[in-house]
N, C-alpha and C positions, 0 to 999 in steps of 0.2 A: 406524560406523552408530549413530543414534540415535533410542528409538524416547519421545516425549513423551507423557504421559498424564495432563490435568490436567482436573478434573472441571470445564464448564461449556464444552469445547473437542472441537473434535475432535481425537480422536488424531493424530499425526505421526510419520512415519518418515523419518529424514533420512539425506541418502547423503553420502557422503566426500567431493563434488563440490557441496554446497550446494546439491543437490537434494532437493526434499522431495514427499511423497506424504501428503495429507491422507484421513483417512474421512469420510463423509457424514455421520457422528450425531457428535453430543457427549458424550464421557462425561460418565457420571451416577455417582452417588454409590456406587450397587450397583455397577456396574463395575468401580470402583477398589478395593472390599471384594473382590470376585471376584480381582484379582490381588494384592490385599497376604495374604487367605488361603491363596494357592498360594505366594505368595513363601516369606512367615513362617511354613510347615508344619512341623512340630516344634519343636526346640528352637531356630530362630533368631530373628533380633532385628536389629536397626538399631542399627548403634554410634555410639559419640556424634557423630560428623559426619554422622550422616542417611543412611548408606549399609549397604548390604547386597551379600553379593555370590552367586553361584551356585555350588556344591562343583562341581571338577573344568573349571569354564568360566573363563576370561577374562572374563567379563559382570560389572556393576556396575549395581548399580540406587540411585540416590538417593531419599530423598524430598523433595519442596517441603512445608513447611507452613504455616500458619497461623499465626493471633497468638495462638490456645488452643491451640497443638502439635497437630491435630488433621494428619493428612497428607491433603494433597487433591489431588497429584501426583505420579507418580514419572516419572524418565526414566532407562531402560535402555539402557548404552552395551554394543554388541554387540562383545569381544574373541576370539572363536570360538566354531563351531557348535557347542551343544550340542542334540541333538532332542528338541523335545519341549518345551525352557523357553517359549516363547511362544504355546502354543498359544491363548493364552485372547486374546491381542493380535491374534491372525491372524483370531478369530472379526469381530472388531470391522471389519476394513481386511475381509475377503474375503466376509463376508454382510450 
């Protein structure tokens, strides 16, 4: 599963079956600072191929960027549950 989050778009959750579930709004720019704050809490960081991943999950999160390196998309490949990583994603698809 995959979940796409590019500011100007609405978010996307796609399933193993090339099925996908769109949100109604578009993310915005606050948005994306909303989840690259919770990503990158403490001491982590994006390594040099644009990715990051979540302690103790199978999960990988990339970033897309820009042509200023500025990140204005991530897509979160889900490798097992861990609770609690998405909550901020879930706000976006469930309210």
């Amino acid at each position: 599963m995959e979940i796409v989050v590019d500011v100007g778009r609405p978010p996307t959750l796609w399933f193993l079956d090339d099925d996908s579930v769109q949100a109604e709004q578009d993310v915005t720019p606050s948005d994306l600072e909303v989840c690259l704050n919770t990503l990158l809490a403490g001491d982590k960081t994006f390594t040099v191929d644009n990715r990051v991943g979540i302690s103790k999950t199978l999960h990988r999160i990339s970033a897309l960027r820009n042509r200023v390196d500025y990140v204005i998309g991530l897509t979160y490949r889900i490798g097992g549950f861990q609770g609690g990583c998405c909550f901020n994603l879930a706000k976006i698809f469930l309210f």
